[in-house]
N, C-alpha and C positions, 0 to 999 in steps of 0.2 A: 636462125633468128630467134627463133622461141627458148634455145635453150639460153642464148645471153640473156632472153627478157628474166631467164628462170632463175639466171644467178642474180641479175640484179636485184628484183623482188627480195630473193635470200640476203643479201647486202642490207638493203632496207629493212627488213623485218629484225635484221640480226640486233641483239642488247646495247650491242657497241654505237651502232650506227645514230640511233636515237637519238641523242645529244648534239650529235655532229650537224644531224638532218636541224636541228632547233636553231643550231648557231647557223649556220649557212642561210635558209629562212632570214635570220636576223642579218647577215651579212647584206644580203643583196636590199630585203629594207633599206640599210643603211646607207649603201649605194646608189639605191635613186633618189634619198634626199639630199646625201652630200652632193649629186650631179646633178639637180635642181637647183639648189643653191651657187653652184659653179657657176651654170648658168645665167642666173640674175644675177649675181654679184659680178660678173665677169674677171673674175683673178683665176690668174694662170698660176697663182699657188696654191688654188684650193683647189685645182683640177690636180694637178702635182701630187698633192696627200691623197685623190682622190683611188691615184692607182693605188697604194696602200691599201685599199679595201678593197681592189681587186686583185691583190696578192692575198689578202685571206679567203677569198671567196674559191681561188683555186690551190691555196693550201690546206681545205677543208675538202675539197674533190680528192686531192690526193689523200687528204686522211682517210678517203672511202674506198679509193682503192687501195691503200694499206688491207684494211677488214677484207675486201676482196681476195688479195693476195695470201691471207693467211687462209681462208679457204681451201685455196687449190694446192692439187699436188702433181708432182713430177708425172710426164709421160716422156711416151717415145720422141714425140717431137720435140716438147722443150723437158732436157733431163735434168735440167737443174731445178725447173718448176721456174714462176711467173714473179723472182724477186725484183726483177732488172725491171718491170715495169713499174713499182713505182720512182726508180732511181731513172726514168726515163722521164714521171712524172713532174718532178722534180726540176731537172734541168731545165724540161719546157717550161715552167712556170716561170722560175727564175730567168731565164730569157726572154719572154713576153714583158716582163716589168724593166727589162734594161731596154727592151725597145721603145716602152712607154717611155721611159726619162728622158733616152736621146731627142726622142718626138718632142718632148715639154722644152729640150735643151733649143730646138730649133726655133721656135715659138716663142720661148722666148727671149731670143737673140734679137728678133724682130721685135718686137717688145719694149726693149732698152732704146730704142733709136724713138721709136712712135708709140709712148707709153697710154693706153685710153684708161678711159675713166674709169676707176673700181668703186662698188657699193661695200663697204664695210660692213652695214649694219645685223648681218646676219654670218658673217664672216666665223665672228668666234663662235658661234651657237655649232657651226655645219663641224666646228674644227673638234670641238668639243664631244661630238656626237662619234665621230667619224675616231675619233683618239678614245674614247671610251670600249667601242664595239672594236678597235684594236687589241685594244690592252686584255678583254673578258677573251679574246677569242686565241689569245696569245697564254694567257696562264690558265684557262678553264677548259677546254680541248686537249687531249693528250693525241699529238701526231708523232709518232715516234721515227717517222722520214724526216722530219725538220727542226726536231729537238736533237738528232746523232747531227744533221748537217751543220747546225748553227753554232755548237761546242766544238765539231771536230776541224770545219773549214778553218785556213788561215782566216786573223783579224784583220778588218777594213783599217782603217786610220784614223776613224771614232774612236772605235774601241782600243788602238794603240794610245792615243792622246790621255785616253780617261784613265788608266792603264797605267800611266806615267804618272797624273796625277796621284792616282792611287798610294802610289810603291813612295813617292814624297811624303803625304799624308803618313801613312805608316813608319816613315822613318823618324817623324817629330812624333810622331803620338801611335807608340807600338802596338797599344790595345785593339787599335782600330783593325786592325789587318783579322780577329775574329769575327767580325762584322761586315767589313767589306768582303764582295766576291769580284775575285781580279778577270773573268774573265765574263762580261755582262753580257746578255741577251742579245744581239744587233736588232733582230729587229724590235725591239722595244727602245733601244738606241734612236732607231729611222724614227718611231713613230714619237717619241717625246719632242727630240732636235726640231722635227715638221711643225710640228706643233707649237713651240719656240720661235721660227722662224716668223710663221703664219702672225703671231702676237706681235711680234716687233712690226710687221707688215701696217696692222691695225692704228698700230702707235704711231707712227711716221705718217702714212695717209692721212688720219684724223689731225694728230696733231702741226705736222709740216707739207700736207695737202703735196707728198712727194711720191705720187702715181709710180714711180719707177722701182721704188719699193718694192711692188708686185711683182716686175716681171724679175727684181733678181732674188727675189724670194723665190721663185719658182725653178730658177737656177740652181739654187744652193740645194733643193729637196729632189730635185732634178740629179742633181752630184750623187747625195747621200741615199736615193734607192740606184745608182748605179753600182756605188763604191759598198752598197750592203748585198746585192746581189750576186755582181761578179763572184765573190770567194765561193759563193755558195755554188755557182753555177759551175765555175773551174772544179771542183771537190766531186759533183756526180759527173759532170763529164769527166773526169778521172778514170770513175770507177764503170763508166760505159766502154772507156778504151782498156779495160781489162787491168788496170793497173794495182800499186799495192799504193795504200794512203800511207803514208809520210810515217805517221804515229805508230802506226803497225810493223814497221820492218825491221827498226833494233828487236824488237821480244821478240818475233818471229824469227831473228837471226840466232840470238842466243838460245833459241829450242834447237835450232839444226845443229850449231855446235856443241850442245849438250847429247845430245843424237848420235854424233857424231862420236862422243865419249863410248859411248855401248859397247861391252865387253863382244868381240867378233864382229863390228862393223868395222869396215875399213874406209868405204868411201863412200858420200852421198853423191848424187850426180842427178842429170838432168831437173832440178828442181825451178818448180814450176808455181807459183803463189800468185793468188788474183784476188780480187778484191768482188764478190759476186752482187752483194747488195749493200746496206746502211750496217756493217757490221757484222754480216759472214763473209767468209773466206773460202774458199776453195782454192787446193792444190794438187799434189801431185809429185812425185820423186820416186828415181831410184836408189833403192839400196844395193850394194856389193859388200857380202858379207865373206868371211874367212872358210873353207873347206868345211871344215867340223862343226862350224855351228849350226844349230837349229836353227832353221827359216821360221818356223811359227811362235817361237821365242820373241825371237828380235822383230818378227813384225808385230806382232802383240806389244812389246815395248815402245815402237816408236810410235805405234798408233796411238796408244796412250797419251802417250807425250805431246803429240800435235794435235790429236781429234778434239780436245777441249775447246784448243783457240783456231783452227780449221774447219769447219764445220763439213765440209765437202773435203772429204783426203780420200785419193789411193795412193797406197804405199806400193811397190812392186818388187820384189827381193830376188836377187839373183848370188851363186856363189861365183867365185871364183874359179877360173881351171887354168892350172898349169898347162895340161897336157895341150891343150889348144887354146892358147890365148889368142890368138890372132880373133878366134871364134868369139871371145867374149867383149873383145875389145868393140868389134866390129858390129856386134848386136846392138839394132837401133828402132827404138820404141819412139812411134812419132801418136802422144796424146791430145787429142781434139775432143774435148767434152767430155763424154763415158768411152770413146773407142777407139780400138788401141789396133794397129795392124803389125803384124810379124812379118820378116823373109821366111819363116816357116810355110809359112801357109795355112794357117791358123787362125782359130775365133776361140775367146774364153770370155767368160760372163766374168762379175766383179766379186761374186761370192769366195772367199775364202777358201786358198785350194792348191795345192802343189802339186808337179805336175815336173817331167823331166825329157829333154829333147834327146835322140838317139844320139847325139854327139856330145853326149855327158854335159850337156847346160841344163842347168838347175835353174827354174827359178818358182816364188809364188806375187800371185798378183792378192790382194784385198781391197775392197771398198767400201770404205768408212764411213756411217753418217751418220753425225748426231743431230739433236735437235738444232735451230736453228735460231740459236739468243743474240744478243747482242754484247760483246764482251770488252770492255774496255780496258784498255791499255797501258800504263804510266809510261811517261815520258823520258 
């Protein structure tokens, strides 16, 4: 216990965290006057926007444990090191606000039928406040778990519609397409739309005394933090079930084939790609190279080749043997994280090293690892 108090402390005290800790501070302010105002006003769409500040309150946790996570490093128990927590962080967050919507969805179904009486007159001020301390916490914060998720996830149906507009616009007046960016922020999408909504709310109650306004106002911002979360949520739960993102597997395929070109490779095989956090990759593959070449050649080659955009590789090289192929065919490498088990009856470490079995099987293992950036991909 003392030692997590010890990292925490470190966390806090850290350059980075400083800012973070000020906007957060400022977040939860914000939150108990927008849910004071909720509550005198009684609208179920300013409860609705309301969750919206409780998605930044814990998209600023997870910025903390990002700083966290670049802290720590690999041990025996966790060998890849602590990046999947915050792509765990992540997930949870964005599922707790899809739970919030459905709860607002329920609320206000009942709502529509027996609409009560809303107070406007602090409506816009709470909406105003609460879309401010969005906006600063949304472009003044650099979270780099939710700036890779928010570009990388597929688009909700906002951002397809805006999208369409866009690509219109540009087709009458060309110039614009330097100016526009086709592919927008969602949640500063959530947070203006709410906001929009919230206003026409105002207008209809004041002006057409039509209470029901609210509760399908609450519905629509109800829709729009579900239909902005989902993608998000699908994109790390992805990368928790070990998968590869979408974006990442043409360029990743065209390195193997290029790989694959290497004078004395012959065949790539069991290859093994995952997606480990917001932007490295760990994998894994054998090589079967030709009799005469050099093992520490070709795996220097391909390590090159893949370690840039892999962050986590072992490559494993094996030759070929005529004389017993059945022997090579048959040889079966089963990779689970760093450890590797043989029908030899053998342990070797990940360092660089060849090594040749009494029945003329050749092979060398390496393990690869570079820093751990985040690399983006064209499409």
């Amino acid at each position: 216990m003392g030692l997590k108090l010890k990292e925490i402390g470190a966390v806090l005290r850290d350059r980075q965290s400083k800012p973070v800790i000020g906007f957060l501070f400022l977040a939860v302010l914000g939150f108990l006057v927008v849910a004071y105002f909720s509550q005198t006003s009684n609208s179920l769409a300013l409860q609705a926007f309301l969750y919206l500040i409780v998605f930044d309150i814990l998209s600023l946790l997870t910025c903390l444990v990002t700083i966290w996570v670049s802290k720590q490093k690999p041990n025996a128990v966790y060998s890849f090191g602590y990046e999947r927590v915050e792509v765990v962080a992540v997930f949870t967050s964005t599922s707790l606000v899809i739970f919030f919507g459905l709860s607002v969805v329920k609320h206000g179904l009942e709502r529509l039928f027996q609409p009560p009486a809303v107070m406007t007159s602090d409506l816009l001020l709470a909406t105003l406040l609460g879309l401010s301390i969005h906006l600063l916490i949304t472009y003044c914060v650099k979270n780099k778990a939710y700036s890779h998720v928010a570009f990388s996830a597929s688009s909700n149906w906002l951002q397809d519609a805006l999208s369409d507009v866009q690509n219109c616009l540009c087709n009458f007046l060309p110039f614009l397409s330097r100016v526009l960016v086709f592919k927008l922020n969602p949640l500063v999408l959530l947070s203006v739309a709410s906001g929009v909504a919230i206003l026409f709310t105002c207008v209809l109650i004041d002006y057409s005394d039509l209470h029901t306004a609210d509760a399908a106002s609450g519905l629509i911002i109800a829709a729009l933090l579900c239909s902005t979360m989902v993608p998000l949520a699908i994109y790390s739960g992805k990368i928790l079930l070990q998968t590869m993102p979408e974006n990442s597997t043409s360029h990743l395929d065209k390195l193997l084939r290029e790989a694959l070109t290497l004078d004395g490779v012959l065949e790539l095989r069991n290859e093994h790609f995952w997606a480990l956090s917001f932007g490295v990759l760990a994998g894994s593959l054998h090589v079967r190279v030709k009799r005469d070449a050099v093992e520490q050649v070709i795996l220097a080659q391909i390590t090159n080749k893949l370690a840039p955009y892999v962050s986590q590789l072992t490559v494993q090289v094996f030759k070929e043997d005529w004389s017993l192929p059945a022997v090579a065919s048959s040889h079966h490498i089963q990779s689970q994280s760093h450890s590797h088990s043989h029908s030899h009856s053998h342990s070797h470490s990940h360092s660089g090293h060849g090594h040749s079995h009494d029945e003329g099987f050749q092979e060398t293992q390496l393990f690869a690892s570079t820093p751990q950036t985040t690399h983006e991909v064209p499409v």
